[in-house]
Each structure stands twice: as C-alpha cells, then as structure tokens.
C-alpha positions in Angstrom: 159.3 56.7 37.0 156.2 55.4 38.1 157.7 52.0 37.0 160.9 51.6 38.9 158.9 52.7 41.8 156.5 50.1 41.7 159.2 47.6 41.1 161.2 49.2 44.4 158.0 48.2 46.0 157.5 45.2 45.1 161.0 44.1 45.5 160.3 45.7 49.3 157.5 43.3 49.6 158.8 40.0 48.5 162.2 40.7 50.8 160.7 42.1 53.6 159.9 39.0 55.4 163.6 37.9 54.7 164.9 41.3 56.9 162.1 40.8 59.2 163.6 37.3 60.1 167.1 38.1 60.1 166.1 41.3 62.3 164.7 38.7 65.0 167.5 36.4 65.1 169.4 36.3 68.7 172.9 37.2 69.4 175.4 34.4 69.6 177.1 34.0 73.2 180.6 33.5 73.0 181.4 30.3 75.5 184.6 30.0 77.6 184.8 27.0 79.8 187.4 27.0 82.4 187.9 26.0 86.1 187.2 28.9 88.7 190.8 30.6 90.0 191.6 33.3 92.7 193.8 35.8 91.3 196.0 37.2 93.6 195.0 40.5 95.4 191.5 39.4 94.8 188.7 38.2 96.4 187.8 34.4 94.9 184.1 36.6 95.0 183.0 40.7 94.2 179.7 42.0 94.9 179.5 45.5 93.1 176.8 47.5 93.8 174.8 49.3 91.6 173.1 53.2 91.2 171.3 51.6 88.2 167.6 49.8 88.5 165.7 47.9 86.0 162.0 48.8 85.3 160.4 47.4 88.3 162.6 49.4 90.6 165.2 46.1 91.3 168.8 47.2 91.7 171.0 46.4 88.8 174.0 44.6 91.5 176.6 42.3 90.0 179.0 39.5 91.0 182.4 39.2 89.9 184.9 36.0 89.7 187.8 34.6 87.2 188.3 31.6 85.5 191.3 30.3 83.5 190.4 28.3 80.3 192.8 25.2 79.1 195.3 27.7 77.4 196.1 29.7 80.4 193.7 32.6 79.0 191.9 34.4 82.5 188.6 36.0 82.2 186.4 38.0 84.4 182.8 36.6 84.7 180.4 39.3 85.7 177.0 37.7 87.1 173.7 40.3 87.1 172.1 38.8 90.0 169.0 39.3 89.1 169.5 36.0 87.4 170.9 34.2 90.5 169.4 31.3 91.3 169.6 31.6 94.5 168.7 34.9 94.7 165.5 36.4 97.7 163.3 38.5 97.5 165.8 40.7 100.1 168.7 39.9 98.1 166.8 41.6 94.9 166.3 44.6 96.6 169.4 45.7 98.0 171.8 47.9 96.7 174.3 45.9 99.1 175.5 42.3 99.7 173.2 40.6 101.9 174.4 37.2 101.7 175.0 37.0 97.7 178.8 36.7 98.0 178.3 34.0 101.3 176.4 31.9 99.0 178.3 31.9 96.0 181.2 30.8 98.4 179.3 28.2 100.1 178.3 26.7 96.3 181.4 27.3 94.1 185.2 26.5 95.3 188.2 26.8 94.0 188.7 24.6 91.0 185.3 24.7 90.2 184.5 23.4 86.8 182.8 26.7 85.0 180.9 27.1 81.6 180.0 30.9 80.6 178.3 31.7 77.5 178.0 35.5 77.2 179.1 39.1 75.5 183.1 39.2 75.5 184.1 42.5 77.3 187.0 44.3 77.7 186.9 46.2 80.9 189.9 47.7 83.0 192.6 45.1 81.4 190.5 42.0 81.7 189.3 39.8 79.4 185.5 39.0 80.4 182.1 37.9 79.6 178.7 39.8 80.8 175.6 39.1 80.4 176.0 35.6 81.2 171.9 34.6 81.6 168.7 34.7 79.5 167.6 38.2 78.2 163.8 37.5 79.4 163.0 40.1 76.3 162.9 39.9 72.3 164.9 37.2 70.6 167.3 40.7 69.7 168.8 40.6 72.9 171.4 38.7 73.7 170.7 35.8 75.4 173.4 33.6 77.6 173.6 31.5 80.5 176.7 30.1 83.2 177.0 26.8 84.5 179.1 25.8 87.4 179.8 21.9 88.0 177.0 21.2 85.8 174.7 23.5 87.2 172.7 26.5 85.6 173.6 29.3 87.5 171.3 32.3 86.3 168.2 30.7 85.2 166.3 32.7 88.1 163.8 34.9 85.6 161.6 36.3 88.9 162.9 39.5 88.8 164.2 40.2 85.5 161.3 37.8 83.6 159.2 39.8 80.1 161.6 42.3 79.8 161.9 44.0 82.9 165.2 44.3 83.2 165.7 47.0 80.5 166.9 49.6 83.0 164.6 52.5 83.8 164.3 55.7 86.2 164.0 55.1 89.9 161.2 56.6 91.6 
C-alpha cells in the first residue's frame, strides 16, 4: 500500500508542473471580422446601463452594435466600456450615457471595417461576441480586443487595469 502511494505521489510531482501550465493558459477569442451595419429598428449604437460595478465601485455599462461578416452572418458586439478608449473619468462613473454613444458615432460609420475577437454569445436570438478587450487579470481569463478601421478600440486599462474589474458589492 505504502508503495502505490508513494508512486501516486511521485507521479503527482513529476506532472504537476504540466497541469500547473495548462491551468494558466488563456482562453482563445473567437475573431469575426465584418463591416459595421444598422439593423433595422435599431439604433447603429446602444448604451445599456448597468446595476452591476466592478471592485473599485465603476459601473459595469456596455455598448451595443452589429456587424455582418463576408457570409451574410450578423453578430452583436457588446463593448464593456470600461475598456473604451475614449472613455473619462465622468464617463466611468455613470450609470448613464454621458457622451459614450455621441462618440462612438462621431468615430465609427456605417460601413466601418470591424475586427472583434471575443466570447461567442448567444443572447435574445443574436449571434454575438462579449468580452471584446484585455482581461487586465490572470492569464485564465479570457482576454480579447476590437479593432475598428485599424484601430484598437478597448485598450483603455485605467479603470478596469490588475484585476479590478471582477465585479464586487457596491458600497
């Protein structure tokens, strides 16, 4: 007994290293490049706000568009923006739109050229992608990004930078 034990453990030992590693690896994004499309009914840009904050009291708010990819295939981008680039100090903290959406229409037209690498969803009917920027935590999380006409779009880690945007309990 004592035997197979001690052969347990030493198989523990010389593997370990080999989980550890394969523990650590990051998710794959999945990438969908497409031109930006206004689906009928819809805005061309959503702000949703959010009851939900991360752990330094930040509002977990989110932007919303479509894009169609060369098959015809529509999917729903949904932006934390958090990650914005573009994104203030009073943006940050507001549960409401306070100029997000202006600026994203401003930057991004119709026709835009879009690439989004993130977490395929399936929410209300639509085909999607979320989390669509860095993690900012462990190489466990998933880890993205979204580039429109070339340029990185949620590379903005001020507010959600060392893991702070795990969500926690508002004061």
């Amino acid at each position: 007994m004592k035997k197979l034990l001690r052969v347990i453990f030493l198989l523990l030992i010389v593997n370990l290293p080999a989980l550890s590693y394969a523990a650590k690896q990051p998710q794959a994004c999945t990438l969908v490049s497409g031109t930006l499309v206004q689906l009928q009914g819809k805005p061309l840009f959503k702000f949703n706000t959010s009851h939900k904050f991360n752990t330094s009291n930040y509002p977990m708010t989110h932007t919303q568009f479509f894009i169609r990819d060369g098959s015809g295939e529509t999917y729903k981008i949904v932006v934390d923006n958090l990650f914005y680039k573009n994104l203030s100090l009073a943006q940050a903290s507001s549960v409401r739109d306070v100029g997000i959406i202006d600026d994203f229409k401003r930057s991004y037209h119709l026709g835009s050229t879009v690439e989004a690498c993130g977490k395929v969803i399936h929410s209300g009917g639509d085909l999607g992608l979320h989390f669509v920027h860095p993690s900012g935590c462990e190489q466990t999380k998933f880890n993205g990004f979204l580039r429109i006409n070339g340029s990185d779009v949620t590379n903005n880690l001020t507010y959600c930078g060392s893991c702070s945007c795990k969500i926690g309990s508002k004061n």
